[in-house]
N, C-alpha and C positions, 0 to 999 in steps of 0.2 A: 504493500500500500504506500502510496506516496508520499511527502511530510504535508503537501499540500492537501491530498485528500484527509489527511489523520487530522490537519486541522478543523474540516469542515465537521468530521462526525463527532470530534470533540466538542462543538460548537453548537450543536443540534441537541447531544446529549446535556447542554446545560437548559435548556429550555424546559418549560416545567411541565408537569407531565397531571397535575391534579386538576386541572380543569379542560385533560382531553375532549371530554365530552360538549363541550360547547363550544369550541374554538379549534381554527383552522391550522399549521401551522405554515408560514410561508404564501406568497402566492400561488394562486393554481396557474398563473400565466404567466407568456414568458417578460421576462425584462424588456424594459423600452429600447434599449440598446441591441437587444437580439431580434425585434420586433422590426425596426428600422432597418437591419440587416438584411431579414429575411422579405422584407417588401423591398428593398432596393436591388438584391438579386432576380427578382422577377419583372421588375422594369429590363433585366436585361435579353428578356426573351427570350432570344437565339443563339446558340453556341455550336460550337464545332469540337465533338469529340476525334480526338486521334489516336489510332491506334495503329502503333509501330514499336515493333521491337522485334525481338529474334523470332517470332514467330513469321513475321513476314517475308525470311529465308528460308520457310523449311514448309511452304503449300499446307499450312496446322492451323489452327485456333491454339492449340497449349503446344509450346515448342518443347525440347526433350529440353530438362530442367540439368542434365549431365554434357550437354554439348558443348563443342568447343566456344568461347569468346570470338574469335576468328570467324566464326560464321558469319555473325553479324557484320557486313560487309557493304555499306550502301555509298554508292560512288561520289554522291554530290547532294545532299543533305541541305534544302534549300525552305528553311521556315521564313523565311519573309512569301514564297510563295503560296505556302499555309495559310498566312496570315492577311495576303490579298484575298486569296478566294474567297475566306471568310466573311471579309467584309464584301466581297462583289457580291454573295448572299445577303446582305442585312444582318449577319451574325455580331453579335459584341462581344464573345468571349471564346477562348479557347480550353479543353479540357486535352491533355497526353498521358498517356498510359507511360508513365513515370518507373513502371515495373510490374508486370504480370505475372502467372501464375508460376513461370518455371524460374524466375526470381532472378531475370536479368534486371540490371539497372539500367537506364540512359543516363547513369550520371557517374562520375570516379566517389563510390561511396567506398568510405574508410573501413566498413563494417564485411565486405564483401568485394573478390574479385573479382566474380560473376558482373561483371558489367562494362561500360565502356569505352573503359579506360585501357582495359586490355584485348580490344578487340580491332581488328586492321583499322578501325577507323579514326578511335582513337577520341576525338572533340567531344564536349560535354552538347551533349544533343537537348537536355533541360535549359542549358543558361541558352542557346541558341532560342529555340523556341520560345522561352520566356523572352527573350530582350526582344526577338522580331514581333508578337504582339501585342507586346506593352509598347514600343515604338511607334506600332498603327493604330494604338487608342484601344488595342482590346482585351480583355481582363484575362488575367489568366489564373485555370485552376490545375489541379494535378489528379491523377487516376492512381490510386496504390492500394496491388493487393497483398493482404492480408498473408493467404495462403501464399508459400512459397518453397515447391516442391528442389530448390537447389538448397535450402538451407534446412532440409527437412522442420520446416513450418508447415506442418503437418499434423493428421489427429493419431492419438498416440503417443506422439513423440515432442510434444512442445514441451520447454522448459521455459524457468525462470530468464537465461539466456536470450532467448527468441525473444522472448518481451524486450529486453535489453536492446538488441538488434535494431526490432520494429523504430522502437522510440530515436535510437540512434540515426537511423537513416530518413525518420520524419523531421529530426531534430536539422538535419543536412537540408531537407529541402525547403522548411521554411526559416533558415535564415539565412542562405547563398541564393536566391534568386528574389528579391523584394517583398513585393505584398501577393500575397494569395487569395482569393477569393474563396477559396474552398476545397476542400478535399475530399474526393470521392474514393470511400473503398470498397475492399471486391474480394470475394473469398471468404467472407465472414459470417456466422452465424448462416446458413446458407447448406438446403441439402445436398448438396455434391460434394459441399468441402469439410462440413463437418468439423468445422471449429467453430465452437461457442463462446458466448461472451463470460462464457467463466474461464476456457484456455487462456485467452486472451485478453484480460479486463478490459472492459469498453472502456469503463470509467476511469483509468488509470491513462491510458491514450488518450480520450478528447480531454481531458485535466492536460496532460503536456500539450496536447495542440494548443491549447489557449493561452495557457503561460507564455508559448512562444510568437503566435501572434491572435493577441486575442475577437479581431474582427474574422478570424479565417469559419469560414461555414464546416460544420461533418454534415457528412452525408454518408449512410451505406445501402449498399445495395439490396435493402429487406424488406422491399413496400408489400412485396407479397407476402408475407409472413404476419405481418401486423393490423391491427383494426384501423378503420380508414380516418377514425376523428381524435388519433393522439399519433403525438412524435413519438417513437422508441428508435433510438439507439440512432439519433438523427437530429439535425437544424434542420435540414431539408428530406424528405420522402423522395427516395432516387428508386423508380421507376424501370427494372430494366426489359423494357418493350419487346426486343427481340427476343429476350428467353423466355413470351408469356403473360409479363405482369402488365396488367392494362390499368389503367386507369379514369375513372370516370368523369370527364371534367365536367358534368351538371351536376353530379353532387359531391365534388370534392371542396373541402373549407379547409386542405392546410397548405403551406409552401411546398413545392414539389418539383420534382426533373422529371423527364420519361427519353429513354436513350434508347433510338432505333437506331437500325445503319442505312444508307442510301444505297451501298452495295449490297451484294447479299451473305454478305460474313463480316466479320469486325478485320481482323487481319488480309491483307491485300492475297487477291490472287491470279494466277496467270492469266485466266481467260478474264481479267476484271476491265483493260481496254476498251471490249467489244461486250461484255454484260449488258442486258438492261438493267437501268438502274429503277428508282424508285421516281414516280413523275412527280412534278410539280406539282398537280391540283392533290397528290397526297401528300406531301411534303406539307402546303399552304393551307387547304381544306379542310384536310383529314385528321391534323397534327396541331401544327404551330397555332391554328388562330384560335379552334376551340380549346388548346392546352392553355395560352395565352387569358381565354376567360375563361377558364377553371383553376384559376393561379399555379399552372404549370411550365416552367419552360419545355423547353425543346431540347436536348444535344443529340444533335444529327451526327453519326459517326462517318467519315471518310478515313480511305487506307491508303496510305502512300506507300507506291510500288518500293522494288530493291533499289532503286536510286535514289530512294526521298524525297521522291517527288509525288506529285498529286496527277493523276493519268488526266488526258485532254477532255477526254467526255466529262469524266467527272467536276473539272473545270468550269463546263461549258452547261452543264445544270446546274451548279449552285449562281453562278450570272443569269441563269435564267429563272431561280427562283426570287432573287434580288430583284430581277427588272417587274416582278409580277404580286411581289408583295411592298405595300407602303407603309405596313406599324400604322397607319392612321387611327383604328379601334383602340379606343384610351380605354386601360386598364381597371378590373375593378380593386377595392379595397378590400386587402386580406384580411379575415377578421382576425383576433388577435387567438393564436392557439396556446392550447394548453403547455405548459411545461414541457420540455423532452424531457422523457425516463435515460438515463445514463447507467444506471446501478445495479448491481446481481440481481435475481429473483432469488430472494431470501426463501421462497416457499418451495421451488422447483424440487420433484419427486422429494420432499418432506415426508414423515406420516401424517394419516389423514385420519377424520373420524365423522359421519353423516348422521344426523338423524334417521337414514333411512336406504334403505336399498347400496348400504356404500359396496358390498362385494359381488353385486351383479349389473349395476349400472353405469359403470365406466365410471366409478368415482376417483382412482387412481389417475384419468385423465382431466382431473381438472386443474390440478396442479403439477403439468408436463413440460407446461412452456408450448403449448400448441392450442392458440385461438380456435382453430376449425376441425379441430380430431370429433374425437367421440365424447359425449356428456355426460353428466351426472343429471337424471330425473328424479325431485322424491316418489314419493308412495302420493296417491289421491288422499289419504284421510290424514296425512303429515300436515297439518294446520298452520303450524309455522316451524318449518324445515330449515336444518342447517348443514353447516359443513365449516369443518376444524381443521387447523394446521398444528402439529405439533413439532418445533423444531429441535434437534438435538442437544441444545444449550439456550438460554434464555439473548433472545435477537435485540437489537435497538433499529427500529419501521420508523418509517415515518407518512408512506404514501401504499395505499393499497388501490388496486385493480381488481375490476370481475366481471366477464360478460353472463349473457344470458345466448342460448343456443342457436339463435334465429336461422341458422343453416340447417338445422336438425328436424331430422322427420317433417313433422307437422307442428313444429315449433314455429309459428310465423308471426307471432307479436310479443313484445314483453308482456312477462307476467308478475313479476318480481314490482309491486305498489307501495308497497314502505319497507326497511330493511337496518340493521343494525352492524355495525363492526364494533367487537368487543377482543378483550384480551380478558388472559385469564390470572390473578393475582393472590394467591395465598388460597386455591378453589376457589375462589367467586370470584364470576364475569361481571365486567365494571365494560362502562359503554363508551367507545371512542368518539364514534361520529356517526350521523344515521341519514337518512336520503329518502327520497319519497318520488322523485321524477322517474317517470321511467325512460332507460337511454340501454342501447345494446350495450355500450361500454361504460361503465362505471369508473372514475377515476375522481379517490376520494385523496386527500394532503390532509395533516393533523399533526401537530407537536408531536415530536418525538416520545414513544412507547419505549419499554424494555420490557420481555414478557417469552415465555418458550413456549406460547397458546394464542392462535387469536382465531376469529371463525368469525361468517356470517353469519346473521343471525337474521332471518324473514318471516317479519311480521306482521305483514299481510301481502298477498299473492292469491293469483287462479289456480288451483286444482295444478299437481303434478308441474311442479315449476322447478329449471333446471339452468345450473351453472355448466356454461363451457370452459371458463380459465379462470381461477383466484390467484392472485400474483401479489408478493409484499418486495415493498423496497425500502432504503434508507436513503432518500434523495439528498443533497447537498442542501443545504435551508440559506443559505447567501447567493446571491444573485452571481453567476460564473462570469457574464459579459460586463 
């Protein structure tokens, strides 16, 4: 844990705990300062994701994570012409895959030889990129993933170490290339890659991103995992389109990305010349304007071939996406969202204990860390149904989460009408904070508890009324931006 974070939960734990029940603790929203951030990234619309790196030598999406340096071999590495295109599009910003899965770098990091320093090419392809679109006005962000199959950052096999690494080589890139907009990552929490935000502490990483420049946005790549009206593990909800995750811009209310490609793969490929690409009226119609009012950007990914360069066709539609779109629809106003979750799931596979039906009704899944698995129903004559956490030593919470199953069967409306969260102190349940709105996702804040018990407690509901996820955290209680 960091000295930074140990101050925060030291900080939290002084706050008093005797009149839980009527007071909140902290705000439920974000800071004015994160608030302004988050609305001035989405003034910038349009961005251009790029991805290049050693996979773009070897016809892959994940390039062999054991290859030589030397492969990477691109003749003439030309980011000013990146960074025209971009803006012949109407784009403002640029996003570069900074290091993908098989854990090349484009940049001479200290922590690792795997990267560019040692490869025939040799130039730091980050400060390039950054200086050529910060020079033509447009913002730059970085792409880094997580997973990184050359330094077995991997599941199984992570250590204290790999954290070390991670932090070290985030640490390289935002303070040798200026200001960052933002950092997207990839490989995390994520079912292919299989590393959780407990391998890897969220909350110990976005704590160092900020300390080092605190205006930089997170972003990771989890939107489909999470319920659609709170941040988790995110400033921004990053979208990633082409594997699937859609998003809906008439009912979405938080700050968000969605990253397709224009080609038909993220890494360049041979026949990509002569490929169709993705047309304009999708690009414009389909994408940018209604993501645009549904507080979404855009990052369009193009691949620049083995020379580093951008191929002509691909040239010659983002000019003609520009000459076709004008930005003239002014923006709406984001409403102001809840807090990001940053912090473990204190409850994740904890023991459990129901009022009702807990060993045949997937009561084990509602505390798995999985929104849309399978639920916990009680029994019809259960009057007012609960469900307990019991954790191995006595927790310090401060913010709890709970949906209700609306994906499930013939679950199609909340049932859950007034409700209690209590913890449990010397045997008797003393009451933290109670709700009565009905909302699929529940997201309550309350001065900090210390307690090895806490349960919902439903007291009143329709007939057989059923929780899909209880989740406890210890949020930070001082405002991080």
């Amino acid at each position: 844990m960091s000295r930074k974070y140990m101050s925060i939960l030291l900080l939290s734990l002084l706050l008093p705990v005797s009149s839980v029940s009527s007071q909140t603790g902290g705000s439920m929203y974000v800071s004015d300062k994160l608030y302004q951030l988050q609305q001035e990234f989405l003034k910038l619309r349009f961005g251009m994701f790029i991805h290049f790196s050693m996979s773009t030598f070897q016809e892959t999406e994940w390039a062999d994570p054991q290859a030589s340096p030397e492969e990477f071999s691109p003749t003439g590495v030309d980011c000013e012409q990146w960074a025209r295109a971009a803006k012949s599009a109407g784009m403002t910003y640029g996003c570069l895959t900074t290091k993908h899965h098989d854990g090349f770098a484009l940049w001479d990091s200290k922590v690792s030889t795997h990267d560019v320093a040692n490869s025939s090419f040799k130039k730091d392809i980050v400060k390039m990129y950054a200086d050529a679109f910060r020079a033509n006005g447009l913002k730059v962000c970085f792409y880094y993933s997580i997973l990184d199959l050359h330094e077995n950052i991997k599941p199984r096999y992570i250590t204290w170490q790999h954290v070390e690494i991670i932090k070290e080589q985030l640490k390289e890139l935002l303070t040798n290339y200026g200001e960052i907009t933002a950092i997207v990552f990839d490989g995390w929490d994520a079912p292919w890659s299989r590393i959780s935000y407990d391998d890897i502490p969220f909350d110990e990483i976005y704590l160092h991103i900020k300390s080092l420049q605190p205006n930089c946005l997170v972003m990771d790549m989890n939107a489909a995992k999470y319920p659609s009206n709170q941040l988790y593990y995110s400033d921004i909800r990053q979208y990633e389109q082409r594997a699937g995750q859609r998003i809906s811009a008439k009912t979405n209310s938080l700050p968000s990305q969605s990253s397709p490609t224009l080609q038909k793969a993220w890494f360049w490929k041979k026949s990509f010349p002569t490929d169709e690409m993705k047309s304009v009226d999708m690009v414009i119609n389909k994408w940018l304007r209604p993501f645009n009012q549904g507080y979404c950007n855009l990052l369009l990914n193009i691949a620049p071939n083995r020379d580093g360069k951008i191929d002509q066709n691909a040239l010659d539609r983002f000019k003609e996406i520009g000459e076709k779109n004008d930005f003239s629809e002014p923006l709406p106003l984001l409403p102001r969202p809840r807090r990001p979750i940053i912090s473990k799931n204190l409850a994740k596979f904890m023991k459990y204990r129901t009022s009702s039906k807990e060993d045949s009704s997937g009561a084990d899944m509602v505390n798995n860390d999985d929104w849309r698995g399978r639920s916990w129903i009680s029994r019809a004559k259960d009057k007012t149904p609960w469900f307990e956490v019991i954790f191995e030593k006595p927790e310090a919470f401060n913010t709890i989460a709970f949906s209700e199953p609306l994906h499930y069967r013939n679950y199609k409306k909340n049932r859950i009408k007034s409700y209690k969260l209590q913890y449990n102190e010397n045997s008797e349940w003393k009451d933290i904070i109670g709700g009565s709105r009905p909302q699929n996702v529940q997201m309550n804040r309350f001065y900090t508890v210390i307690a090895k018990k806490v349960r919902i407690f439903i007291s009143e509901a329709d007939p057989e009324v059923g929780l899909s996820e209880f989740e406890v955290y210890l949020e930070p209680d001082i405002d991080l931006q």
